[in-house]
C-alpha positions in Angstrom: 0.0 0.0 0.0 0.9 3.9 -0.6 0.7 4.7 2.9 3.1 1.8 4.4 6.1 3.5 4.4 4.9 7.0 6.2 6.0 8.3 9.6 4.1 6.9 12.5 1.3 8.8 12.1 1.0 9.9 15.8 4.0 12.1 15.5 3.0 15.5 15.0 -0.5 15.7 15.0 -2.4 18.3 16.2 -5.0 18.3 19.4 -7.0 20.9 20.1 -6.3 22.9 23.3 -9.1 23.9 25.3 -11.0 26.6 23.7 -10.9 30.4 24.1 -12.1 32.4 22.0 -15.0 30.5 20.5 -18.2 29.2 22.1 -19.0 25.6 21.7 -21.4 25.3 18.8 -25.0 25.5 20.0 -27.8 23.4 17.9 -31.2 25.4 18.3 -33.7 22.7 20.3 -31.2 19.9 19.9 -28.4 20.5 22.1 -26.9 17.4 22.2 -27.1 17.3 18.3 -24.1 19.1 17.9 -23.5 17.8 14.4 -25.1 19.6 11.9 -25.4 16.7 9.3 -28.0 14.7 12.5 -29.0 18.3 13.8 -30.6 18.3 10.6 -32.9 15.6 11.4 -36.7 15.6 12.6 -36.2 15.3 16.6 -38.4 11.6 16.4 -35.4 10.3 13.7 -32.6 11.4 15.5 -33.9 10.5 19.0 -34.6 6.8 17.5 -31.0 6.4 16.4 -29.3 7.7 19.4 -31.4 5.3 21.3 -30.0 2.3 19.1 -27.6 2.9 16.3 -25.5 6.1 17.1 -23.0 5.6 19.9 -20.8 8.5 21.4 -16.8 7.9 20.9 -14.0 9.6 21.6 -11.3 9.7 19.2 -7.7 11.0 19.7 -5.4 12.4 17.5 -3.1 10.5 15.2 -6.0 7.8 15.1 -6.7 6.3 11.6 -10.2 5.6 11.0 -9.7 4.2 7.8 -6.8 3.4 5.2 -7.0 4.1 1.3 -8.2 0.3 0.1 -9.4 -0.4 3.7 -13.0 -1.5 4.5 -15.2 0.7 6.6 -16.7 -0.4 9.5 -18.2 2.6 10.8 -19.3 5.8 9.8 -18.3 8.7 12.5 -20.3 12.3 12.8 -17.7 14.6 14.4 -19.0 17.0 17.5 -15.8 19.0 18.5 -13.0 16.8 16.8 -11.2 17.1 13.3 -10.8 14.6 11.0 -8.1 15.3 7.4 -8.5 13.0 4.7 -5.7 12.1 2.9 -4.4 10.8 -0.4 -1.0 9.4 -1.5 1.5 11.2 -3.5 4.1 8.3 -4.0 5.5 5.8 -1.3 6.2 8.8 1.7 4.3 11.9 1.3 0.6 12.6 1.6 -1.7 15.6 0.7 -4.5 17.0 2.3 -7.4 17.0 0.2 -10.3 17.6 2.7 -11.4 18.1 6.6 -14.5 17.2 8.4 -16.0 18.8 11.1 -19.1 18.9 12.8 -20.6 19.8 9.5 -20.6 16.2 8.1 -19.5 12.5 8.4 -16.4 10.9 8.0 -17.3 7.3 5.8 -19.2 9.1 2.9 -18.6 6.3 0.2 -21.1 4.4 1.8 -23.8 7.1 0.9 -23.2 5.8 -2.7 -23.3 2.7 -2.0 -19.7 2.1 -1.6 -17.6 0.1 1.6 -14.4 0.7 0.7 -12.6 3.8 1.4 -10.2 5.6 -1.1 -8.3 8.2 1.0 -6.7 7.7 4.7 -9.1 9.1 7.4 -6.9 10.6 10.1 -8.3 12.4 13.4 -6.2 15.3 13.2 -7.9 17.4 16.5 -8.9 15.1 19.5 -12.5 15.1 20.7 -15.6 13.2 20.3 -18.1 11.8 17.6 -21.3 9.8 17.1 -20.2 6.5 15.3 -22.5 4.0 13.6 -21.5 0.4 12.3 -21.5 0.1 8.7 -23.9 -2.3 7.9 -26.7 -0.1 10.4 -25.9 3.1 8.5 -27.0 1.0 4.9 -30.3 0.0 6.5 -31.0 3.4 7.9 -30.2 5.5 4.9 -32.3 3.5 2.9 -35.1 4.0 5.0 -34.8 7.2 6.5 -35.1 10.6 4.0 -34.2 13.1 6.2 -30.9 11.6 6.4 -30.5 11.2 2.7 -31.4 14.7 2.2 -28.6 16.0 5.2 -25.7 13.8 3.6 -26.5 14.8 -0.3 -26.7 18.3 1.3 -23.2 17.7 3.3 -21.9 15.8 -0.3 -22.3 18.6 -2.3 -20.3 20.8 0.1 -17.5 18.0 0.7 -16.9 17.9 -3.3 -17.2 21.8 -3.2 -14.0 21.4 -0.2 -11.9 19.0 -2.5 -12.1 20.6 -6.4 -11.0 24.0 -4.3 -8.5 22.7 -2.3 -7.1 21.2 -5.7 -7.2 24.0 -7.0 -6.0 25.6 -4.0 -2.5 23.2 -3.8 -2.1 23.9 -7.5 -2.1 27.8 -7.7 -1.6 29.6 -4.3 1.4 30.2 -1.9 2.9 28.1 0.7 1.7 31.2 3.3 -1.9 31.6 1.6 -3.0 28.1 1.9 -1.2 27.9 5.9 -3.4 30.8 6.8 -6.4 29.2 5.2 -5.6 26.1 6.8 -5.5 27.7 10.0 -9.0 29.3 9.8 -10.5 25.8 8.2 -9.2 24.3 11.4 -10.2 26.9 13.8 -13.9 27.0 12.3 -14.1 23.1 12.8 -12.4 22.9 16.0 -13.9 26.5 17.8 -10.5 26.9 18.9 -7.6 29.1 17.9 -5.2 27.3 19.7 -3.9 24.1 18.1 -0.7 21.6 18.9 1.2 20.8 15.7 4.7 20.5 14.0 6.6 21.5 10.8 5.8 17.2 10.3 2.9 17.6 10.0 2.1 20.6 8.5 4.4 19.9 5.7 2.2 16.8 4.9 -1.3 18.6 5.0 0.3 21.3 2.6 2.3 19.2 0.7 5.5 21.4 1.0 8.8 20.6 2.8 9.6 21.6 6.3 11.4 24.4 5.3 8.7 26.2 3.3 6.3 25.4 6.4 9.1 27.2 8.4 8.9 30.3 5.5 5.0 30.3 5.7 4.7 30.2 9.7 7.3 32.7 10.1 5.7 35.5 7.5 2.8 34.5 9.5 4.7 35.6 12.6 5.8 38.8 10.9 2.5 39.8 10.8 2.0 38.9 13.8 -1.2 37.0 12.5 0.1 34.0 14.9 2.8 32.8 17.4 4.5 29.9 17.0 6.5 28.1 19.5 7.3 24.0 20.0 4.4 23.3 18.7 2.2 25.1 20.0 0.3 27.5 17.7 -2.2 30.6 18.6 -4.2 32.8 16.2 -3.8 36.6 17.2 -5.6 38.1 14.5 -8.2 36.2 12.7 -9.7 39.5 10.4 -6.4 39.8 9.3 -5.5 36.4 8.9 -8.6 35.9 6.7 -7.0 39.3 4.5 -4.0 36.7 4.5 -5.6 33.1 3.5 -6.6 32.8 -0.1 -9.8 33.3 -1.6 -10.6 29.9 -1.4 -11.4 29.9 2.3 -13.9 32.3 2.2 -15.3 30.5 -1.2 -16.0 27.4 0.8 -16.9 28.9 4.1 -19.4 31.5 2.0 -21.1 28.1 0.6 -21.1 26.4 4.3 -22.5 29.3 6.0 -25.3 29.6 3.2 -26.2 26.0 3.8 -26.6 26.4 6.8 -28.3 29.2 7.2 
């Protein structure tokens, strides 16, 4: 496989610090719905499922949820963690291509119809999800369409994410796509504080270390962010948004019009 020569994929990661500067996502009359994607659902539906096929997990960063090739055996609905999906480049780099939040579920093949995943699903900001087993998510979707509805909603936005992240990788700066990075991250995890190294960063931007060191430090500059062993803190979020390229604020235009 692609993937079998990476760096333990613990290494690195980032976990979301406690929170500071942004409330905990509230869901209007469903507070413990705090995914959008079952928010979405009549109260009846989503109280039936969390009452037999959704069960709460917690997963932790560096955690693989599924390998390019690999069968899925649950489908996860994020609350306050972060999952990146990745694709192979060659035998030892990797490429961000997509996050998920508590806007959708990780495991979307199977909404076509599909049990095999093509991209590695990696929890990249600890926290918790809803998960359901594979073969209960086929019989439910089937039968419940308020749920198809919510995840060919959610689809449309996850192949909006990709083609401009492509896009993105392609045509923008190494300091651009960091600072939309950031934001993407900070949106999903309501937190501007993050854990994270050079590692890592060079494999969700698909740059060496040293232009993740170039980017983060013209970050610094700014003074848009500090950056220390690690540890990362957004100090300027309007002006980090002048910073990012336009394709954050093309994707987060079409997320906040969905759900609005």
């Amino acid at each position: 496989m692609l993937f079998e020569n990476l760096p333990p994929v613990a290494n690195g990661l980032p976990a979301a610090l406690p929170p500071k500067n942004h409330p905990r996502l509230r869901v209007a009359n469903r507070p413990s719905a705090a995914n959008l994607v079952l928010a979405a659902l009549p109260r009846k539906d989503y109280q039936r499922l969390l009452s037999g096929s959704l069960e709460p997990v917690t997963l932790t960063y560096g955690q693989v949820l599924y390998e390019p090739a690999g069968r899925i055996g649950y489908v996860y609905f994020p609350t306050d963690c972060l999952v990146s999906l990745l694709t192979a480049v060659d035998k030892s780099r990797t490429l961000e291509v997509g996050m998920v939040g508590n806007e959708g579920m990780v495991g979307m093949p199977m909404v076509l119809g599909i049990g095999i995943s093509a991209v590695r699903a990696l929890v990249q900001g600890s926290g918790t999800a809803m998960r359901m087993t594979a073969a209960r998510f086929r019989t439910e979707f089937k039968r419940n369409l308020a749920l198809q509805r919510a995840l060919f909603h959610y689809t449309h936005l996850l192949m909006a994410q990709v083609s401009q992240t492509a896009a993105c990788n392609r045509f923008h700066l190494a300091e651009e796509r960091l600072a939309r990075w950031l934001l993407m991250t900070s949106d999903r995890l309501q937190s501007d504080d993050f854990h994270l190294t050079h590692e890592f960063l060079a494999h969700m931007l698909g740059v060496r270390r040293v232009g993740v060191t170039k980017a983060a430090s013209g970050l610094e500059r700014k003074k848009l962010i500090v950056y220390s062993r690690g540890n990362i803190r957004i100090l300027d979020r309007k002006r980090l948004e002048a910073t990012a390229c336009a394709c954050y604020r093309i994707v987060k235009n079409l997320q906040d019009c969905a759900q609005a």
